[in-house]
N, C-alpha and C positions, 0 to 999 in steps of 0.2 A: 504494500500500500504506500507506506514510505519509507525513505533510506535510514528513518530514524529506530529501524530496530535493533536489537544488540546482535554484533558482530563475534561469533568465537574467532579469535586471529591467528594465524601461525606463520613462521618466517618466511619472508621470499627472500627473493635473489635482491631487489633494488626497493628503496624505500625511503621514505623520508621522515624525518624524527622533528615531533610538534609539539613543543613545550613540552617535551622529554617523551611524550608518544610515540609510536610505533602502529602505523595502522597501516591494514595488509587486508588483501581479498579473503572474499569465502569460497568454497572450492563444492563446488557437489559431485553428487556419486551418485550412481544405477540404482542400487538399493535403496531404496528411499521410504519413510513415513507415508502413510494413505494420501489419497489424494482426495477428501471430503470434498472441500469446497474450494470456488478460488475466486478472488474477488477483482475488482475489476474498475475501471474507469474513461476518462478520456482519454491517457494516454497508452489505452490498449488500442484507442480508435474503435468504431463503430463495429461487434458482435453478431454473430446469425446465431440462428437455431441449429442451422445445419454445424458450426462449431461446436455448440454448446453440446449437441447431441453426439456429438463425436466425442468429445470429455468425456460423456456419460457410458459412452457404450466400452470405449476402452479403457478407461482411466476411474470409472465409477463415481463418476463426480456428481454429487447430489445437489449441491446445493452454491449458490451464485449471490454474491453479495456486489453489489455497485454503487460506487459514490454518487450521492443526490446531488450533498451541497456542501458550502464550507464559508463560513461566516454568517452574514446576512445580504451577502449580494452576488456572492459565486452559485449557482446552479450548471449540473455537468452536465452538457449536451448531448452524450449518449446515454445517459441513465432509462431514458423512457424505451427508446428499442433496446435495449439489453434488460431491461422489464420484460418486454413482449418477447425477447429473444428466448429468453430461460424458460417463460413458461408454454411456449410453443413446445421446446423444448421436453418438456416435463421435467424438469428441472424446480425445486425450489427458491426461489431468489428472496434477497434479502438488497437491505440500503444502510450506509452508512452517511455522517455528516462528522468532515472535519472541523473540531472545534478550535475558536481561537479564542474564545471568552479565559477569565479567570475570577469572573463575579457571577453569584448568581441571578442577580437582574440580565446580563449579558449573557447566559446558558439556558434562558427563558427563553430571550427574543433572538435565537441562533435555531432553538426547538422548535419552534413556533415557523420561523423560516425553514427548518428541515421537513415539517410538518407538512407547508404549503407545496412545499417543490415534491418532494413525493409521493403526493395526491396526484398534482397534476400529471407527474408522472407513471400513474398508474399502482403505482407498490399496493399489494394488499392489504388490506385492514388484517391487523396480527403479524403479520410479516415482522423482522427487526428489523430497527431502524438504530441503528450502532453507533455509539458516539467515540469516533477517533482522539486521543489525548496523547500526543506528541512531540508537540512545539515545548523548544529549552525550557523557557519560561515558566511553562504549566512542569514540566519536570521539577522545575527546581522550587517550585510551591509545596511537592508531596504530600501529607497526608491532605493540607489545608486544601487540596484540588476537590475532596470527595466531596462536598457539598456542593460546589459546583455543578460535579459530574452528575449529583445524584438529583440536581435540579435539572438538569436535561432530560435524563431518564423518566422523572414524574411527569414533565409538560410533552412530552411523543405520546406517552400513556393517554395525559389524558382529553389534549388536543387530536391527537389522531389514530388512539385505537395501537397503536404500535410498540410493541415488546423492544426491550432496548437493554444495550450492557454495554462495558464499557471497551473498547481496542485501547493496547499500551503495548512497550517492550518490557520485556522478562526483569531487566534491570528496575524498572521504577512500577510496580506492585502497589506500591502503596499511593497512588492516586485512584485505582480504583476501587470503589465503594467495599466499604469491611464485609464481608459475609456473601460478597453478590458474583460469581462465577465472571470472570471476563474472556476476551478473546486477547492471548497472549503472542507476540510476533521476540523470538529469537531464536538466531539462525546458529545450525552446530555447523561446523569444519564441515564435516562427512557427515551427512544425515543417513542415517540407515533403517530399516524396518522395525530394529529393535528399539525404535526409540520412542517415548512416552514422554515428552517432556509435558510439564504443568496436567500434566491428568486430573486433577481438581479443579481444573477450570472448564468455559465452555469447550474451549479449543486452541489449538494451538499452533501458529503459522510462523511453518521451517524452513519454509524458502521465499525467494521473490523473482527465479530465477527459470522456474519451471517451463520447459516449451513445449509446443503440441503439435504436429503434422499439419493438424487444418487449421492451424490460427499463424501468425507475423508476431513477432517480438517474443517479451518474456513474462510471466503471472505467477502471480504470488499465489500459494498452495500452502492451507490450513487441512489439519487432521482433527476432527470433529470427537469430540467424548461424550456425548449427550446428543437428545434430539431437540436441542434450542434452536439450534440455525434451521434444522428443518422439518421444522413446525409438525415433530408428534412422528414422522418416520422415522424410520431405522437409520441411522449413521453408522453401521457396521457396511464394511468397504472389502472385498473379496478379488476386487479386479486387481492383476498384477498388469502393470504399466509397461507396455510392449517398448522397445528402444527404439531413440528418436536418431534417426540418422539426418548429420548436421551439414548439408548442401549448398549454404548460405558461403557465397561469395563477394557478393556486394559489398562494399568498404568503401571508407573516404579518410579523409587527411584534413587537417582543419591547420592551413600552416603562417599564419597572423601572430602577431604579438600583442598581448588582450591586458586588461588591466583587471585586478581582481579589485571588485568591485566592496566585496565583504568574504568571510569566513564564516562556513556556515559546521556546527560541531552536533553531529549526530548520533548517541551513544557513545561506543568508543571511535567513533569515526570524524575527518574532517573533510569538507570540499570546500571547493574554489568558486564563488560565485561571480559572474559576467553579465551584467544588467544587460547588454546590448543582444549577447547570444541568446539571452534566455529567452522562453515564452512568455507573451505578457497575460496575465498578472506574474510573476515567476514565484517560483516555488521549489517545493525540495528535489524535485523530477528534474530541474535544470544544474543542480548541481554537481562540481565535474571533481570526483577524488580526488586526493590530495595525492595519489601514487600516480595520477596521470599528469600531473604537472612536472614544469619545471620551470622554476623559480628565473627569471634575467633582468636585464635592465631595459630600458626604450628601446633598443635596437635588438632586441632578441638573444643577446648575448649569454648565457648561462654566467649563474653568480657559482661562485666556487663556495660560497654556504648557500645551502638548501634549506634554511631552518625560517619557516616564514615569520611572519613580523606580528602577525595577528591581526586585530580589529583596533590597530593605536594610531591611526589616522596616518599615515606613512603610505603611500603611493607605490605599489606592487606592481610587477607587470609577471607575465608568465607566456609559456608554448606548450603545444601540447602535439609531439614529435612522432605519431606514431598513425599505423592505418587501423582504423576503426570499425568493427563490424556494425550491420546497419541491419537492424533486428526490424524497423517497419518506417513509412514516408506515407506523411498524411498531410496535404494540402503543403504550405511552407513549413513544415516541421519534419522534423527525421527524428528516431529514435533509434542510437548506438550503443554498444557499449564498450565501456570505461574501466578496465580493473574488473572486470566479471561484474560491473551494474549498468542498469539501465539509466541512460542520461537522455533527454529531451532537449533539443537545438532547436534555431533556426536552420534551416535547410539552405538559407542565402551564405553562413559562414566555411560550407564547406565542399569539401572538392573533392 
């Protein structure tokens, strides 16, 4: 969903060290965790049934969550056919709304807005309606988040009929409401079959990285403990996930000298954020590892320290040296990836 979930890290070969950090990819593997559900948004681009049905048949995938909204003035322009797409489908679907409040006057009128938008969007009455908590800010609030959160949760209830819980990383637990199951996002090294991570909760999502024969790019893959996300059926998952052979040739090179705009620190991770490249409004989708930079001066020059500067008002500049695979291209946007993640461009920045 976002890059804000917690990272297991392990050594590479090149890397760069950030205020004594060390942050490195996640690596996946064949053997994998169920594949319950996978959620989804704009930057997966516009969803059929005929995908969704393709999940289902080989992958067992039950149930389909999609971003409605996020604040009070962002609504996701695919939410409503990836509504219709899932339950063509026979698919369960569900919605989420990324929160940016930290009052609860402000997790009322974000509800209320999540509420509106996916009405019109179709979501059914009971369905969840999930409320994302991942921006630094609300992390570093911790326990003091859960009345917030737990004021979003009652106003979905009881403005539109919608079951709700809370999304977070593995790391920060304690923003979501005491006693109330969440949907838990942290990624292991090697995710394998044998793994259970947060089983007390609703669910638990081990990758962001998952790809499928009938779909473009990469999707985040939750393993389901319960039947909250799909409303009263079975979440027991029996399909073994046939191997995806990776035929994607397509790459580009992005070869300018860019100014880092801000630093953006997500779990244990850091990116480089570019006002100009990103999509507008930009967001965590645009931001580009810190393992894929490299730090220069105005002329592109490499600095012989790599150790960035941070957020101290100091004028950064960076390149980024390398061919990039191109996982999907939707209207002036491309989506590559970066250090094994998913980054969201302009499509005018590269070549």
């Amino acid at each position: 969903m976002h890059k804000l979930k917690t990272l297991v890290v392990a050594i590479a070969s090149a890397f760069f060290v950030f205020g004594g950090m060390t942050v490195v990819s996640q690596a996946a593997h064949a053997d994998t965790p169920r594949y319950d559900m996978i959620d989804v948004s704009n930057h997966n681009g516009t969803m059929s049934a005929d995908e969704f049905r393709y999940m289902r048949d080989n992958y067992g995938v039950k149930a389909v969550t999609t971003k409605i909204s996020e604040g009070t003035t962002f609504s996701d322009w695919t939410a409503a056919g990836n509504i219709k797409a899932a339950i063509d489908a026979g698919i369960y679907v569900n919605g989420y709304h990324f929160l940016s409040s930290t009052t609860i006057d402000g997790a009322v009128a974000e509800a209320d807005y999540a509420v509106q938008q996916a009405q019109a969007d179709g979501l059914p009455v009971g369905a969840v309606l999930a409320v994302d908590v991942e921006n630094s800010y609300q992390m570093n609030m911790g326990r003091a988040m859960q009345p917030v959160v737990q004021a979003f949760i009652n106003e979905v209830q009881r403005a539109g009929g919608y079951r709700s819980t809370t999304y977070t990383m593995g790391s920060h637990l304690e923003v979501s409401v005491d006693g109330d199951p969440s949907w838990i996002a942290s990624y292991p090294y090697t995710p394998t079959s044998e793994q259970s991570w947060y089983s007390t909760e609703h669910a638990w999502q081990w990758t962001s990285k998952a790809t499928f024969a009938s779909s473009l790019g990469v999707f985040d893959v939750s393993q389901l403990y319960d039947d909250f996300f799909t409303a009263g059926q079975d979440a027991s998952n029996n399909v073994t996930p046939p191997a995806e052979n990776d035929n994607t040739t397509d790459a580009v090179s992005l070869n300018g000298v860019y100014v880092i705009d801000s630093w953006k620190i997500y779990g244990s991770g850091w990116y480089a954020r570019n006002n100009d490249m990103s999509i507008p409004v930009a967001d965590y989708n645009n931001d580009i590892p810190v393992q894929s930079v490299t730090l220069t001066d105005r002329y592109g020059n490499a600095l012989a320290n790599q150790v960035a500067q941070g957020n101290n008002g100091a004028m950064e500049y960076f390149t980024l040296n390398d061919n990039y695979k191109v996982f999907n291209r939707v209207g002036s946007s491309i989506q590559i990836e970066m250090n094994g993640e998913s980054v969201w461009l302009k499509v005018a920045y590269t070549k």
